[in-house]
N, CA, C and O of each residue as an XYZ file, in Angstrom:
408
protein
N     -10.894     21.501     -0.259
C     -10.409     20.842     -1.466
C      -8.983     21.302     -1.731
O      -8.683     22.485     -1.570
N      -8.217     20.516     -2.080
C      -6.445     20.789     -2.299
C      -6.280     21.351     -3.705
O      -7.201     21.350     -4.522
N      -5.030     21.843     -3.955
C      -4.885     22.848     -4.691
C      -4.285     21.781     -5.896
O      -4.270     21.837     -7.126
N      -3.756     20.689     -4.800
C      -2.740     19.633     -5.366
C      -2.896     18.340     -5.917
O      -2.324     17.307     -5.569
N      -4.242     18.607     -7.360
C      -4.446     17.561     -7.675
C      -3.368     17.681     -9.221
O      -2.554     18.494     -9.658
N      -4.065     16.089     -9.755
C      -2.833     15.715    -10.899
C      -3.309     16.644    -12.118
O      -4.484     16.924    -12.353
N      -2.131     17.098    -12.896
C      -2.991     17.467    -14.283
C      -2.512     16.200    -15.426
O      -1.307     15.958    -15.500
N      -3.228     15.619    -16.074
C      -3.464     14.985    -16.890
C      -2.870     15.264    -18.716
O      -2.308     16.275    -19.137
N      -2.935     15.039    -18.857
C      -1.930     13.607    -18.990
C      -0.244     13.665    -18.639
O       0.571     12.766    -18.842
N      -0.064     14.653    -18.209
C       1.468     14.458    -17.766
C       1.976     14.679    -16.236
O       3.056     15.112    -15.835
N       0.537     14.119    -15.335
C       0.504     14.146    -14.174
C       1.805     14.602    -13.249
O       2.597     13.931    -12.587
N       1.682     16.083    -13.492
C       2.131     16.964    -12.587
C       1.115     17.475    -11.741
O      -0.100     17.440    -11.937
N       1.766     17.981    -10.729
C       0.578     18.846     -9.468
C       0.140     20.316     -9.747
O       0.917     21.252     -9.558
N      -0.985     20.465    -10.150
C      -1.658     21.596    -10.551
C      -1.214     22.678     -9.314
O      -1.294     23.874     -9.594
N      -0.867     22.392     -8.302
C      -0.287     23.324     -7.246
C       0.940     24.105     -7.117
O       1.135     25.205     -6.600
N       1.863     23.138     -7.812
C       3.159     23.012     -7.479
C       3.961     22.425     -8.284
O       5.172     22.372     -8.073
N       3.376     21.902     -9.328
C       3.858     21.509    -10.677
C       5.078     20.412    -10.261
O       6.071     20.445    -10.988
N       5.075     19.695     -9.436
C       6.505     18.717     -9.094
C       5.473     17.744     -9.610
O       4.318     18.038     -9.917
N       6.084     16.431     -9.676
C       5.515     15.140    -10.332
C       4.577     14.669     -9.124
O       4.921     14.617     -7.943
N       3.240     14.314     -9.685
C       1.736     13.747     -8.748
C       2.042     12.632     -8.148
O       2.158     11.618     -8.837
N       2.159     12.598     -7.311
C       1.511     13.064     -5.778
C       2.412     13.737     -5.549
O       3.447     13.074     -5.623
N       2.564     14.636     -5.326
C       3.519     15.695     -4.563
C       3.990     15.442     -3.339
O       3.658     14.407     -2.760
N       4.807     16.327     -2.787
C       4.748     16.242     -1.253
C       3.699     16.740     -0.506
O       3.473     16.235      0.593
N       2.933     17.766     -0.977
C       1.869     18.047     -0.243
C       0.676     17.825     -0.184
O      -0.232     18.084      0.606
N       0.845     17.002     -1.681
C      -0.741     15.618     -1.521
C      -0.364     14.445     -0.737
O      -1.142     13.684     -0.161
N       0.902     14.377     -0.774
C       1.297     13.100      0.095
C       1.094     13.299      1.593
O       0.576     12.516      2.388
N       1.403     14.026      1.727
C       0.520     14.431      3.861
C      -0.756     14.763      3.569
O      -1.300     14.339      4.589
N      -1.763     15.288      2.808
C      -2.755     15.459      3.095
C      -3.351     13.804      2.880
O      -3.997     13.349      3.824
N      -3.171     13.058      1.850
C      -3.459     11.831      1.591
C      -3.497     10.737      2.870
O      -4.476     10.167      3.352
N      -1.916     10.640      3.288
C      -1.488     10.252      4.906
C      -2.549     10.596      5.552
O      -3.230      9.744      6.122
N      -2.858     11.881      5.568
C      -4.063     12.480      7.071
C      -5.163     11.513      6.480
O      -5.487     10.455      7.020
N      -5.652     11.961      5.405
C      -7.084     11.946      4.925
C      -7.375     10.314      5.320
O      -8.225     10.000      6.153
N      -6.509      9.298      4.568
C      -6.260      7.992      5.024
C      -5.968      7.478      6.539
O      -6.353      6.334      6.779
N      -5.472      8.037      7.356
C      -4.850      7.529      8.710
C      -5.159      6.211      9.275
O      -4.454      5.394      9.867
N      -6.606      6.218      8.881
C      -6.996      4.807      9.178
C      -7.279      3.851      8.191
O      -7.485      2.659      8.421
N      -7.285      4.277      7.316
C      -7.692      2.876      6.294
C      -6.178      2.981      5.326
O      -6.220      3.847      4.452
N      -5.237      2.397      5.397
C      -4.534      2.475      4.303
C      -4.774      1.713      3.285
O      -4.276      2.113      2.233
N      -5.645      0.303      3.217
C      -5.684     -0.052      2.342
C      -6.567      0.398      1.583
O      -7.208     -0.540      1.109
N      -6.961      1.493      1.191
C      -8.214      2.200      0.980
C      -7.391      3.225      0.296
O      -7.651      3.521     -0.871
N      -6.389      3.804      0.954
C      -5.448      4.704     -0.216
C      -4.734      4.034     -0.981
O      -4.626      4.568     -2.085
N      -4.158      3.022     -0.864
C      -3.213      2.146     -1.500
C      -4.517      1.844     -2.718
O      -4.032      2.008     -3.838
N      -5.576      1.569     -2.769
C      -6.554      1.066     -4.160
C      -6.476      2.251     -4.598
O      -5.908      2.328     -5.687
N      -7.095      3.906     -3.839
C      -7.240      4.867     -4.799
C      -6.252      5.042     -5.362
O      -6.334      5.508     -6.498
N      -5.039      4.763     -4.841
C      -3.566      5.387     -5.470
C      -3.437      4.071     -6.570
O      -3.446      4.368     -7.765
N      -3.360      3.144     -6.327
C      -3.383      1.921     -7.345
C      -4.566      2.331     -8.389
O      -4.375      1.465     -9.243
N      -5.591      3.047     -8.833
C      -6.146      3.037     -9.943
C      -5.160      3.954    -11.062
O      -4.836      3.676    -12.217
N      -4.762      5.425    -10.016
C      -4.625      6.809    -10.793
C      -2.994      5.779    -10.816
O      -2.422      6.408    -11.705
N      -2.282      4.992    -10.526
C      -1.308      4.493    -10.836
C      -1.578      3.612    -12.287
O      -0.696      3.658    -13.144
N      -2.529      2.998    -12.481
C      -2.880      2.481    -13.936
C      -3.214      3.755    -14.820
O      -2.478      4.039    -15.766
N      -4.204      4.435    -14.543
C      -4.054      5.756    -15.423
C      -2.847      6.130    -15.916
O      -2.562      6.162    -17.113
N      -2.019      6.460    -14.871
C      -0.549      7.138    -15.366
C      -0.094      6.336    -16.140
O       0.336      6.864    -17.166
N       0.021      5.040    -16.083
C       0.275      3.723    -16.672
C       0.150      3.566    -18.475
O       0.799      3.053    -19.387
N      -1.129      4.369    -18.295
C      -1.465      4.485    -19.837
C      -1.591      6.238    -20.526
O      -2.134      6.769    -21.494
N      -0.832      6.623    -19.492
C      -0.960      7.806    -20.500
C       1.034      7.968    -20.352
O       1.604      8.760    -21.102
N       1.536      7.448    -19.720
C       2.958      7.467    -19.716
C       3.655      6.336    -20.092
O       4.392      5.825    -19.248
N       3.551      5.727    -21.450
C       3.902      4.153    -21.093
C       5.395      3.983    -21.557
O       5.920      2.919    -21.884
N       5.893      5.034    -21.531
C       7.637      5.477    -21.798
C       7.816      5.277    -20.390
O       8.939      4.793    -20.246
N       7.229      5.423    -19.244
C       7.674      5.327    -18.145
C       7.772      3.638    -17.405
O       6.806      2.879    -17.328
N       9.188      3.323    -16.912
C       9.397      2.580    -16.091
C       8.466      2.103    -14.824
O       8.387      2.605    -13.703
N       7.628      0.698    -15.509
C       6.592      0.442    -14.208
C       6.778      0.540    -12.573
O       6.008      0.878    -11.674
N       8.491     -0.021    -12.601
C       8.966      0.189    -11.026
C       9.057      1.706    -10.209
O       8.712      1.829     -9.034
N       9.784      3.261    -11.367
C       9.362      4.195    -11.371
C       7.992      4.206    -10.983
O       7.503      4.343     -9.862
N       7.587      4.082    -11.816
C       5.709      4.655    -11.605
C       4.868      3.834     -9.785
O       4.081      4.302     -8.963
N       5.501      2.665     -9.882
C       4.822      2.236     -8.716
C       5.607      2.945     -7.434
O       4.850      3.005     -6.465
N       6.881      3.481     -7.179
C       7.076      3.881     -6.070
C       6.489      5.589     -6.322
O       6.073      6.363     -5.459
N       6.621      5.800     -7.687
C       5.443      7.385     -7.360
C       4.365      6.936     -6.724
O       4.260      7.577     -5.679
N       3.584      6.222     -6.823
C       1.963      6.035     -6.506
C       1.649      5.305     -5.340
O       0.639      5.430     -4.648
N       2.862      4.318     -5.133
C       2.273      3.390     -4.224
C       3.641      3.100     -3.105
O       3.319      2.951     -1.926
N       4.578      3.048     -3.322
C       6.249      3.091     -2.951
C       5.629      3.966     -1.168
O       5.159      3.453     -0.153
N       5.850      5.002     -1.423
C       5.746      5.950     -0.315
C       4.284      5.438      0.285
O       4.333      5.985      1.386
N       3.208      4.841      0.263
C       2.603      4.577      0.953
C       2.962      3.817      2.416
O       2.789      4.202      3.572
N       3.544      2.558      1.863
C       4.143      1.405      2.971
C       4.899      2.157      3.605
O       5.634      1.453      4.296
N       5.181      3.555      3.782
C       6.417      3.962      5.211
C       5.619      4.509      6.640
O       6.031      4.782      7.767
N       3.629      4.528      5.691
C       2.990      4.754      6.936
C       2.740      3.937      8.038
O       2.406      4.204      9.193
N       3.041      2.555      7.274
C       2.789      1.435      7.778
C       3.962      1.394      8.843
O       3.599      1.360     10.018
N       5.208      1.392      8.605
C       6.357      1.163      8.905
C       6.710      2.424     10.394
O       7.540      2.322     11.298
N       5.431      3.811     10.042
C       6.015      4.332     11.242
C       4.943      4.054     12.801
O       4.828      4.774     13.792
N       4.257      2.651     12.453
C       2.960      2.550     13.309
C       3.930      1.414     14.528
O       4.702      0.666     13.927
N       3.933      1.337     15.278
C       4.929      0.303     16.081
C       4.061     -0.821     15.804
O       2.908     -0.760     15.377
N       4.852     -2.040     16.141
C       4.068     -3.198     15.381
C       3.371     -3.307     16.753
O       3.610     -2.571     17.710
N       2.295     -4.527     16.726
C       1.637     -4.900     17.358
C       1.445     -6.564     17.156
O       0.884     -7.051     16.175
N       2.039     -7.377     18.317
C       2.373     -8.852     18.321
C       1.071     -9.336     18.865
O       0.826     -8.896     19.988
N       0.341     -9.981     18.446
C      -0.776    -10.780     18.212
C      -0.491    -12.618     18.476
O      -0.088    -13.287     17.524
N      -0.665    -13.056     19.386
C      -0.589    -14.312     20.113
C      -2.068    -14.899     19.106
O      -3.127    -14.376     18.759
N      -1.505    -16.070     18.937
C      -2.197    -16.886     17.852
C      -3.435    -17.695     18.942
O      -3.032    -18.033     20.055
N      -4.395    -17.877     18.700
C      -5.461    -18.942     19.417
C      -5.786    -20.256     18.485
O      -6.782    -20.926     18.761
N      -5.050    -20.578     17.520
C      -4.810    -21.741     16.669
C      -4.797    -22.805     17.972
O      -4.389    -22.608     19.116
N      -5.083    -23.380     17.685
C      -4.644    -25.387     18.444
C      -3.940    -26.032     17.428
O      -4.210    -25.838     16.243
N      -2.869    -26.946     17.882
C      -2.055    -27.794     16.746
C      -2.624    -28.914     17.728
O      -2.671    -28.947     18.957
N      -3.135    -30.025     16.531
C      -3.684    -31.521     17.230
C      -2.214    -32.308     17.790
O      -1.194    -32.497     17.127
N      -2.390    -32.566     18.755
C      -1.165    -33.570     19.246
C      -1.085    -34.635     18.535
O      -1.963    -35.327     18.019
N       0.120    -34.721     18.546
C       0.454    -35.981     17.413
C       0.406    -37.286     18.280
O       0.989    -37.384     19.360
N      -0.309    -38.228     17.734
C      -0.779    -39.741     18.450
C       0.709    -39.838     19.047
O       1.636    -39.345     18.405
N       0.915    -40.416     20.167
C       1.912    -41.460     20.922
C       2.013    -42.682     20.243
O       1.087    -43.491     20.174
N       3.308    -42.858     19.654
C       3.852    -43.803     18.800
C       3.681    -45.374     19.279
O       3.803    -46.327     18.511
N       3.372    -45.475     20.704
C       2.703    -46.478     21.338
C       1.110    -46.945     21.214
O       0.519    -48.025     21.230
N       0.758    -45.631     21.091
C      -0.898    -45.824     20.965
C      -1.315    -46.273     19.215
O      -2.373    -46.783     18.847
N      -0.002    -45.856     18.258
C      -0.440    -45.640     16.890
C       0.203    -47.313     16.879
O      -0.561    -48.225     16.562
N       1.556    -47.589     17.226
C       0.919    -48.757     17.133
C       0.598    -50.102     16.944
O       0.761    -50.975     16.091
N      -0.248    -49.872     18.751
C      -0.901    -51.081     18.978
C      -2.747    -50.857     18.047
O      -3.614    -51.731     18.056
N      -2.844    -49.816     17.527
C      -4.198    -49.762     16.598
C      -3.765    -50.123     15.550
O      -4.542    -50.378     14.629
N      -2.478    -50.236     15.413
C      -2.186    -51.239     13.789
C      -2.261    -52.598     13.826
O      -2.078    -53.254     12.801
């Protein structure tokens, strides 16, 4: 269990007292998540409404790159992966065939 959870209501890090998520909840979070990010991005999106209402002097754009901002750079350090579509597009009738059916 981390040392580095939030204290309430002025969500600082009970560890380290810098503003929640810290840097060192932020790598353990990264690890803990590795595979599901969208799964940290909701837990971090609730305690981001919490803060929401116990800080409401605070700037929503502020508050979302505390909580949620630094998430998307895990995304960003994964190399992409290009995915070839198996869609079919219907051929469009031959303007000859369309028409002599008129």
């Amino acid at each position: 269990m981390t040392t580095h959870g939030p204290v309430m209501p002025i969500w600082s890090c009970g560890g380290c007292d810098l503003p929640w998520p810290c840097p060192t909840r932020r790598r353990e979070l990264r690890a803990e998540y590795a595979d599901a990010p969208l799964s940290l991005a909701l837990y971090l999106g609730s305690y981001l409404v919490q803060a929401a209402e116990d800080m409401p002097w605070t700037p929503a754009g502020v508050l979302h790159r505390r909580f949620l901002g630094w998430t998307r750079q895990v995304e960003r350090s994964k190399p992409a992966v290009q995915q070839r579509s198996t869609a079919t597009v219907p051929a469009e009738p031959n303007r000859n065939q369309a028409q002599r059916g008129a």
